[in-house]
C-alpha positions in Angstrom: 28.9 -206.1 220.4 32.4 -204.5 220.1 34.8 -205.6 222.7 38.6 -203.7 223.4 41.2 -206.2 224.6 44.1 -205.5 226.7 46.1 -203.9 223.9 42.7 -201.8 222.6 42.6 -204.1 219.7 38.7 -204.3 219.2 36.8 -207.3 217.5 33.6 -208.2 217.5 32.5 -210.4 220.5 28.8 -212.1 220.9 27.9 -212.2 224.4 24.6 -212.8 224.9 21.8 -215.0 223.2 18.6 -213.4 223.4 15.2 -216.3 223.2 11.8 -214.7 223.3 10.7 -217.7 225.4 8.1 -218.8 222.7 9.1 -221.9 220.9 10.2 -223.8 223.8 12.0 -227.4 221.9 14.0 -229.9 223.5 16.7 -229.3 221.4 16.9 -225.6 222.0 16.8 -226.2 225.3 19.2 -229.2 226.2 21.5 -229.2 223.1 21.9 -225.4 222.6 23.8 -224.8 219.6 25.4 -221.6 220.9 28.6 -222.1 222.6 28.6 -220.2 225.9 30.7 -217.5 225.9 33.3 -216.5 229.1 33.3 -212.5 229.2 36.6 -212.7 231.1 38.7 -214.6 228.2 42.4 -215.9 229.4 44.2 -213.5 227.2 42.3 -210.5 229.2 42.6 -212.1 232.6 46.4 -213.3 232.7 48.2 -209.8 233.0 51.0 -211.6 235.4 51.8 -214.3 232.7 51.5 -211.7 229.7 52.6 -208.1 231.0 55.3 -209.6 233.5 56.8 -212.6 233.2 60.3 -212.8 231.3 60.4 -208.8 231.4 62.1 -206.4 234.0 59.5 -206.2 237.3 59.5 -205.9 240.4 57.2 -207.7 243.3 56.8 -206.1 247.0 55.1 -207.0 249.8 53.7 -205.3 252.6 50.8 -204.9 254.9 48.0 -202.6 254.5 46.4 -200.3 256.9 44.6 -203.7 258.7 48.0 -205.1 259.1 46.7 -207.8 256.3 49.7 -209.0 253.7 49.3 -208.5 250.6 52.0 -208.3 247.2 52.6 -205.6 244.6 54.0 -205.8 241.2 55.1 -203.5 239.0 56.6 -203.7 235.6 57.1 -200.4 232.8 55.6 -201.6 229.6 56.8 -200.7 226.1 55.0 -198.0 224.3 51.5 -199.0 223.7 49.9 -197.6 220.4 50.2 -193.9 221.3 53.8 -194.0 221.6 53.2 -193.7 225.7 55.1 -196.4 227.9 52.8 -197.0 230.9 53.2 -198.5 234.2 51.2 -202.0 235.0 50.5 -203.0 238.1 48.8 -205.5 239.9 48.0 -205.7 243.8 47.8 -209.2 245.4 45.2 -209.6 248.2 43.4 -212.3 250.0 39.9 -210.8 248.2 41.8 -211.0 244.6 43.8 -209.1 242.6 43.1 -205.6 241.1 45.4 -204.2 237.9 46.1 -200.9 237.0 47.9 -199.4 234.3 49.3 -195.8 235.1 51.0 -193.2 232.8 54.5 -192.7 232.6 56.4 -189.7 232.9 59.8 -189.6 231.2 62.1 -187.9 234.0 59.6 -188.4 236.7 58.8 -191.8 237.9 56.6 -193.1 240.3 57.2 -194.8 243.7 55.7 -197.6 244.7 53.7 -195.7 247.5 52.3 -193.7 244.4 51.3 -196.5 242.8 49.8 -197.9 245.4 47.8 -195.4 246.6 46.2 -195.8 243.2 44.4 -198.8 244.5 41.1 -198.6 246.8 41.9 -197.9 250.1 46.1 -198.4 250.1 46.2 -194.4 250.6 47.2 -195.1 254.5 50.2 -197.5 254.4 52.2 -196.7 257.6 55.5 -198.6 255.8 56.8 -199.0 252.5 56.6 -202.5 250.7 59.6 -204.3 250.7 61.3 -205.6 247.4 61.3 -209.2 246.7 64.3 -210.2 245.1 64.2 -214.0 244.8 63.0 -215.3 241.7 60.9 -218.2 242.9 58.1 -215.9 244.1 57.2 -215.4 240.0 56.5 -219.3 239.8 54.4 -218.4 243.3 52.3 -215.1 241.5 52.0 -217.3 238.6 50.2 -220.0 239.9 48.2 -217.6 242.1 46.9 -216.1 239.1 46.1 -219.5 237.8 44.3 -220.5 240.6 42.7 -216.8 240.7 40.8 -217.5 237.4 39.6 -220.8 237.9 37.8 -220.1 241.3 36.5 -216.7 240.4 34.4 -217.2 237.7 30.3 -216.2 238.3 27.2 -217.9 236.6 24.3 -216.2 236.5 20.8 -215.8 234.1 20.3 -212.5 232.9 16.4 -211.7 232.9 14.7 -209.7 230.1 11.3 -208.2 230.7 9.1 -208.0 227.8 10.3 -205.9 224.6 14.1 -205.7 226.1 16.2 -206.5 223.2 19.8 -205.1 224.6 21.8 -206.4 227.8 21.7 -202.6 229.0 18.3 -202.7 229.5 18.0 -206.4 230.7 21.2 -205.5 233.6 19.1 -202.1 234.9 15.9 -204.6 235.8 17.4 -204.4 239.1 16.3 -207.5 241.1 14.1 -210.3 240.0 11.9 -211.9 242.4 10.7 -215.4 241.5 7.4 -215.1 243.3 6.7 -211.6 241.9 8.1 -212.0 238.6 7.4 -215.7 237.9 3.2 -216.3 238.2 3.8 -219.4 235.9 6.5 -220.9 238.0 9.2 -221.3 235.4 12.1 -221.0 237.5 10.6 -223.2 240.6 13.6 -225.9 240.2 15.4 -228.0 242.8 18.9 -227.9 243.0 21.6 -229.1 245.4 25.0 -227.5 246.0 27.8 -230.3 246.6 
């Protein structure tokens, strides 16, 4: 599968291994010579640490329409490969963080109300964020973001019904039902959550 990173470099990425269930060996199954594979690789997932840090941004804060906190920051890149500098930004909240990147307009920049009310639901902020001009809150966003990846990342099995061979058709199954969709019992397993 072709993947576009952050720059829109593309390579070749394998994300999926696809077993027709059929020869079922002990080593296929326990020692799996496939390396799993992380869809959400550090380089794609650190914007903070590799759009921001060491370059000219700025970091808000503010409350949203809820009255809940949350941070902004915004930095104006370099040209990317169409000769267009863009604005990144990414918006700090309690749920996560969401990134945007934002055209630029020589002559006509954006505010920071603009830019946020490019985020879901940050259309209705009563006040302005405030600049945050001390320096130790990048050590603060940094290890946020640090923390951010290593709680945030989801396991899952992705079913294929029979003659599905690409992960488009395997992710519009919908929902798989053990009892329904398991006669055999395949997936009957005990687990406990510590």
């Amino acid at each position: 599968l072709a993947s576009c990173d952050g720059e829109g470099s593309e390579s070749l990425v394998r994300r999926f291994r696809i077993e027709n269930g059929e020869q079922v060996e002990k080593d296929e199954v326990y020692g799996s010579p496939s390396t799993p594979v992380l869809e959400n690789p550090e380089y794609q997932t650190r914007w903070y640490f590799k759009f921001f840090l060491g370059k000219l941004h700025q970091n808000y804060v503010g409350a949203d329409a809820d009255k809940v906190p949350f941070f902004l920051s915004v930095v104006l890149t370099d040209a990317n490969s169409q000769g267009v500098q863009q604005y990144r930004a990414i918006l700090w909240r309690k749920t996560g963080a969401q990134k945007i990147c934002l055209s630029h307009s020589p002559g006509k920049p954006l505010t920071v109300k603009s830019i946020l009310s490019n985020f879901q639901n940050m259309d209705k902020i009563e006040k302005g964020p405030k600049e945050i001009f001390s320096p130790e809150i990048q050590k603060d966003l940094l290890l946020l973001e640090e923390q951010e990846g290593s709680v945030n990342f989801k396991f899952g099995v992705l079913f294929a019904k029979a003659r599905q061979t690409t992960d488009d058709e395997m992710f519009s199954n919908g929902k798989f039902t053990f009892l329904n969709d398991d006669p055999e019992g395949f997936f009957k397993v005990d687990y406990k959550l510590n």
